[in-house]
Structures are given as structure tokens and as C-alpha cells.
C-alpha positions, -999 to 999 in steps of 0.1 A, spaced: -39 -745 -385 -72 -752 -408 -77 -726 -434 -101 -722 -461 -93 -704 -491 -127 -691 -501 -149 -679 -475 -174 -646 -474 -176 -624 -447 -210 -637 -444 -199 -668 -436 -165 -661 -415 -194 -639 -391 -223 -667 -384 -196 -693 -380 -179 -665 -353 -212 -656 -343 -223 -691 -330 -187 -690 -312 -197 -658 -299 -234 -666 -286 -225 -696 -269 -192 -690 -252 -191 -654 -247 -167 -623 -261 -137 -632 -233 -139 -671 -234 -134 -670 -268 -97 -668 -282 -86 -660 -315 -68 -698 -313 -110 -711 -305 -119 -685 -334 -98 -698 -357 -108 -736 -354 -143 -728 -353 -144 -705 -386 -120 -726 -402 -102 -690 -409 -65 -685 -406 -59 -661 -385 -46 -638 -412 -79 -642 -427 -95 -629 -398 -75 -601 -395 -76 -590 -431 -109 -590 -433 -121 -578 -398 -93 -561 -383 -92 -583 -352 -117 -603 -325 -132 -575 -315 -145 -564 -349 -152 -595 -356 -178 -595 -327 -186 -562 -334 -196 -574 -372 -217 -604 -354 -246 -579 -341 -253 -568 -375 -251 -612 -385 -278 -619 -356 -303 -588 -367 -303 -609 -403 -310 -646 -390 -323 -645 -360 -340 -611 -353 -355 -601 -382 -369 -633 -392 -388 -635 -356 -390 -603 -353 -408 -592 -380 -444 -601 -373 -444 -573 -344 -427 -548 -375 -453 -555 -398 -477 -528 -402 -511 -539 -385 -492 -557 -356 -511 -560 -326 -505 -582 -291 -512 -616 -308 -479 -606 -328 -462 -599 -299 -476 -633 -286 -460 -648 -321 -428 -637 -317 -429 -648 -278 -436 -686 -291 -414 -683 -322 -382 -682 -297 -394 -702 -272 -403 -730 -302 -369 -726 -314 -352 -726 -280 -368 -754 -269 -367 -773 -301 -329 -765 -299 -324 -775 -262 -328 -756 -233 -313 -745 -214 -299 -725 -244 -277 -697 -251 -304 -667 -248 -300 -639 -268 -268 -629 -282 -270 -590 -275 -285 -594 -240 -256 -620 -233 -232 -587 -249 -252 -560 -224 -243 -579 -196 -203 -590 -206 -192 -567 -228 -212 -536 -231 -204 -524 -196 -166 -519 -212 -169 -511 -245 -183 -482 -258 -190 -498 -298 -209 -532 -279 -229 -508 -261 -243 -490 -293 -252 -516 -309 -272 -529 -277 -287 -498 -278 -297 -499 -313 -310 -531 -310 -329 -524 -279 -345 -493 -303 -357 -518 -325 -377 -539 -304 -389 -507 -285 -403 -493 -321 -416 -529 -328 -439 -532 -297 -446 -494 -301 -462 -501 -337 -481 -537 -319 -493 -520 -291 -506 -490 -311 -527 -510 -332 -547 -526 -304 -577 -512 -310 -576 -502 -274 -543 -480 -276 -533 -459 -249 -522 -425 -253 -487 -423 -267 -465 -419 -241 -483 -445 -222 -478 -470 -252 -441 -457 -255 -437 -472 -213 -453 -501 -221 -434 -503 -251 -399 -502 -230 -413 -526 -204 -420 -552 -233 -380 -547 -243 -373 -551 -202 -393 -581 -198 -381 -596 -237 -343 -592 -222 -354 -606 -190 -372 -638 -208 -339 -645 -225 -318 -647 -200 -340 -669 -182 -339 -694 -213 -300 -696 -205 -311 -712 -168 -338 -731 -174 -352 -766 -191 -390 -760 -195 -400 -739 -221 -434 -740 -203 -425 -721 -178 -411 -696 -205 -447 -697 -220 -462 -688 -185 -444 -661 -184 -455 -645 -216 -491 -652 -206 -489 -634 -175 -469 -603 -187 -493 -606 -221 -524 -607 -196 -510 -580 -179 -503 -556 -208 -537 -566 -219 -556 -550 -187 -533 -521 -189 -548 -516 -224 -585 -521 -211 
């Protein structure tokens, strides 16, 4: 079996991540995790416990590389709905500079698989659901325009709604255009609710 005798956690976790996002929790095998990490799995074990730590470590992985760096225009404070709009075309970009159709969004893939089942997956999809709900709170309360609070907490959940729903419909589709129609007309839409 390929091992590597120096690895981080860091490391061991994107490699397992990428496994992860692409092929799902149950397709993958410790025998597929092993060949893909280059990790023995000993390794694996000693330093995660087992597979499903392991893909329990890979939310925290995907909130460092992929989230946070696209994310964080909508976090910043000042955000407003053209940083919503950024963060829209930031994944799209990537997606479709990537190849779509691609694998979506790791944690909405996990909602759907392995949250139903597991009590730790669903957590952490609820934490990270949290996070883009506070995000698009803190954009949509800087409009100029805001709506009373609750009102811009709604809106706020919709935007994580129709963010889950634009990500799974990257995983069935080749045109990223018709990915950026979609933001126009929900953005559009948000936009007259705010008039």
C-alpha cells in the first residue's frame, strides 16, 4: 500500500476532502482513501480515528479554502448586495473555470447524503448554513435600503436556500450562464424586496 512518512493533518484532510467532495461519504472506502492520501491506513486511523472523522475533520478543511476565501467579501463589514453578487461570480468563475458540471458544494452534497443519518454531519451543516445566514444578514443590512430586521433575517435565510439550491444545480449542469441568470433574477428580486 503507498505510505508517506511525513504528512500533516492539514494535508491528509484536503487530499480526503477532494475524495470526499467528488465521490461522496459512502462511495468512498478506506481502500479509495488510502490511495488517494497516500496515507496508510494506520496513519489514518492514528490521527483521525477512522473515515468518518476524517470526513467529519473535512468541513472544518472546506470553511479554510474554499469558503472563507469566497466567502469573505459578504463578511466584511460594509457588505452590501454587489458582495453578495461577488461571491455569486467568484464560484461560478471557479466552477466553470474547473469544469462544469462540477462537484457543487461539499456540505450541501453532506445535507443531502449524510446528514439525514448522522447527528455530527448534521451540525456542522448547520453551522455552516449559520454562517452564510449571518453573512447575507450583515450585506443585506447595509443596503442603504434595509428592511426591518426580521425582514432582512427572511431574506437572509432565503439567500442560504437559494445559495444551496445554486450549488446543486452546478453538479447537473454545463453553462455557467445559466448559473449567472439565476443570480440576476434572485439578485433582482432581493433588490425590489429592498425597494
Amino acid at each position: 500500500m503507498p505510505r508517506t512518512t511525513a504528512h500533516t493533518n492539514d494535508e491528509l484532510t484536503e487530499r480526503a476532502l477532494l475524495q470526499f467532495w467528488h465521490h461522496g461519504f459512502h462511495a468512498t472506502s478506506m481502500d479509495t482513501l488510502v490511495k488517494t492520501t497516500n496515507v496508510s491506513r494506520h496513519g489514518i486511523y492514528t490521527a483521525f480515528g477512522g473515515k468518518k472523522q476524517l470526513f467529519h475533520a473535512c468541513f472544518e478543511r472546506y470553511q479554510d479554502i474554499v469558503v472563507t476565501p469566497a466567502f469573505a467579501c459578504v463578511e466584511e463589514p460594509g457588505a452590501d448586495l454587489s458582495a453578495i453578487a461577488r461571491y455569486f461570480e467568484t464560484q461560478i468563475a471557479r466552477g466553470a473555470e474547473s469544469g462544469l458540471p462540477g462537484p457543487g458544494c461539499f456540505v450541501a452534497n453532506a445535507s443531502t447524503e449524510t446528514a439525514p443519518h448522522d447527528a455530527i454531519t448534521q451540525t456542522k451543516v448547520a453551522q455552516h448554513n449559520a454562517r452564510l445566514r449571518n453573512g447575507f444578514q450583515n450585506a443585506l443590512s447595509n443596503t442603504g435600503m434595509a428592511p426591518p430586521s426580521d425582514r432582512t433575517d427572511a431574506l437572509a435565510q432565503v439567500c442560504v436556500v437559494f445559495t444551496n439550491g445554486l450549488w446543486s444545480m452546478s453538479r447537473t449542469t454545463t453553462d455557467a450562464d445559466a448559473l449567472r441568470a439565476a443570480v440576476k433574477t434572485f439578485l433582482d428580486t432581493l433588490k425590489a424586496d429592498l425597494t
